[in-house]
N, C-alpha and C positions, 0 to 999 in steps of 0.2 A: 412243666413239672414244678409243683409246688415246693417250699423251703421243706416242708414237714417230710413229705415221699419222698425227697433225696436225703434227709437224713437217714430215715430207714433203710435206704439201699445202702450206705454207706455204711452203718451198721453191720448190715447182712456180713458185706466182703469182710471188715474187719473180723466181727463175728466165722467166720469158715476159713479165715484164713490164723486166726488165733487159734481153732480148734486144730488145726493140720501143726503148729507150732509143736503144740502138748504135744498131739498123736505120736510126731517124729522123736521129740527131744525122750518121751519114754521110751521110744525105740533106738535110743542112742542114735540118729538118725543126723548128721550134717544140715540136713534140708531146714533143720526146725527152724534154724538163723533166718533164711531168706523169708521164710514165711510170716515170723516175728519182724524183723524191719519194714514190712508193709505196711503189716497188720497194726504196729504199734504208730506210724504213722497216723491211720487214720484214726485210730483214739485218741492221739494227742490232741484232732481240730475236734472231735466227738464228745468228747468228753468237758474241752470247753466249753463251748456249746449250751453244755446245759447244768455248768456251775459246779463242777469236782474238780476243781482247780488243782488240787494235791494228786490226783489220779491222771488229769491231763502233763503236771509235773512228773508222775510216775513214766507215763510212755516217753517222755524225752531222755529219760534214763534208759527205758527198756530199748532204743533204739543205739543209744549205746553200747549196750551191753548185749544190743544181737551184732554186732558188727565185732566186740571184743571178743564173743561166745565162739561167732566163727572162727576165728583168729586162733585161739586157744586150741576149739575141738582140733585143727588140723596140722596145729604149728609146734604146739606145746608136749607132744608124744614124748614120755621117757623111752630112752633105748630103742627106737625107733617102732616102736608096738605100732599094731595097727589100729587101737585105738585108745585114747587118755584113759588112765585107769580109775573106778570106780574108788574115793576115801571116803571113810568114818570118821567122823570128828566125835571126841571125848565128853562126856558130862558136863566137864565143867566149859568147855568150849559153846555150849548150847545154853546153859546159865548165862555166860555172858549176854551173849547176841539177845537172848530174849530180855534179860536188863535195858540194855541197849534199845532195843523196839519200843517198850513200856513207857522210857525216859524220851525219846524221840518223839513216840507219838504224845506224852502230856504238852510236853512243848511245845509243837505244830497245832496241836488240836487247840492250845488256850492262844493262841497264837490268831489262828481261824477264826475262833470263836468270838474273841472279841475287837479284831480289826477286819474284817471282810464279810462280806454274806455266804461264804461256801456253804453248801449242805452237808448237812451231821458229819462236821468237822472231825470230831474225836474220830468214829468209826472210819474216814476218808483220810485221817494220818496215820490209822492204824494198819490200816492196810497197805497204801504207799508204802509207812517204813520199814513193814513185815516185807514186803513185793522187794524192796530193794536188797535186801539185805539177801531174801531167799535167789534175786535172782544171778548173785555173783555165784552163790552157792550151786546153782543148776552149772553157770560157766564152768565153774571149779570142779564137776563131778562128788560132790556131795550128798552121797546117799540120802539123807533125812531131809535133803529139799522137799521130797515127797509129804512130808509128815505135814510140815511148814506148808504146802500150799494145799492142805485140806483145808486147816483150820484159816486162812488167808482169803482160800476162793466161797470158803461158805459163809464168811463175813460180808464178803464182794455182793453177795445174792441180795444183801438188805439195803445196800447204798445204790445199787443199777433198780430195781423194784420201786423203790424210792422217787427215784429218779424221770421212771414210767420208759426206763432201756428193758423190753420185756425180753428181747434176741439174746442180748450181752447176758439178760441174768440167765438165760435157759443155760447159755454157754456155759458161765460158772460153774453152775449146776452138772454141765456133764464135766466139768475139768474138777470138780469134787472125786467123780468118778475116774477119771481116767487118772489123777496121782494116785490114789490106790493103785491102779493095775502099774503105775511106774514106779511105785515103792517097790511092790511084790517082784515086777520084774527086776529092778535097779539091784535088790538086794538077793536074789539067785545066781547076777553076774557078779556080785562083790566076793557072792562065797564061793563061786566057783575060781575066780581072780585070787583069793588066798590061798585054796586049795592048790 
């Protein structure tokens, strides 16, 4: 088997096993952790590979924070509920963080840009430090994760295309779709969780 075919298989699993991540994590699902420390795995060697250096830096965080994520969903219960409760973070809480992204990514991207060869720098720190910041926020139960990783994962669609990762971007593309159905769902368990 040729270097090129096992990259594409490598791909696939990460690919099917990233999608089962989303699927679970909208369904407040435990599972999504195990699914995400594989899967991010093989993105970290995937994405070097073929020069998203900030993206392949992104999956050693997300492996991180699928091993923190797990930690949390089953350790961090207030009052011993059975499961961490869904928060809303405030206006000005989201102005920050998106400051924070803007400032992050000019700096990594001019950073890219003019000392290394990564590919479309700017758009691959923008997503990285939108991906990191959103992904404490999925740990944390943060309703508006969801919002954050529309506009995140249909960014993602132009630097995997780019790229000629055709798998990864389909994936994107349906993880565009499936945070909608995890906002809509996320936010019927928030109001039923107030009520």
């Amino acid at each position: 088997m040729d270097w090129l075919s096992s990259l594409h298989l490598w791909e696939a699993l990460g690919v099917a096993l990233g999608l089962a991540y989303v699927l679970f994590a909208a369904r407040e699902s435990i599972w999504c952790w195990p699914c995400a420390l594989v899967s991010t795995t093989i993105f970290i060697f995937l994405f070097w590979e073929v020069n998203l250096l900030m993206e392949s830096a992104l999956n050693v965080y997300y492996l991180v924070m699928a091993i923190y994520g797990w930690w949390h969903w089953t350790r961090d219960k207030p009052d011993n509920k059975a499961k961490l409760p869904i928060q809303k973070w405030s206006a000005r809480k989201h102005g920050v963080t998106i400051f924070l992204i803007a400032v992050l990514t000019l700096l990594s991207g001019t950073l890219l840009n003019d000392r290394t060869s990564a590919a479309l720098p700017f758009l691959d720190s923008f997503t990285t430090w939108a991906a990191v910041i959103t992904t404490w926020m999925v740990a944390r139960k943060v309703l508006e994760n969801w919002l954050y990783w529309i506009v995140i994962d249909a960014a993602s669609i132009i630097l995997y295309v780019d790229r000629g990762l055709s798998m990864t971007a389909l994936l994107f593309a349906l993880y565009v779709v499936i945070a909608a159905y995890g906002w809509w769902g996320w936010r019927q368990h928030y109001q039923q969780q107030e009520a």
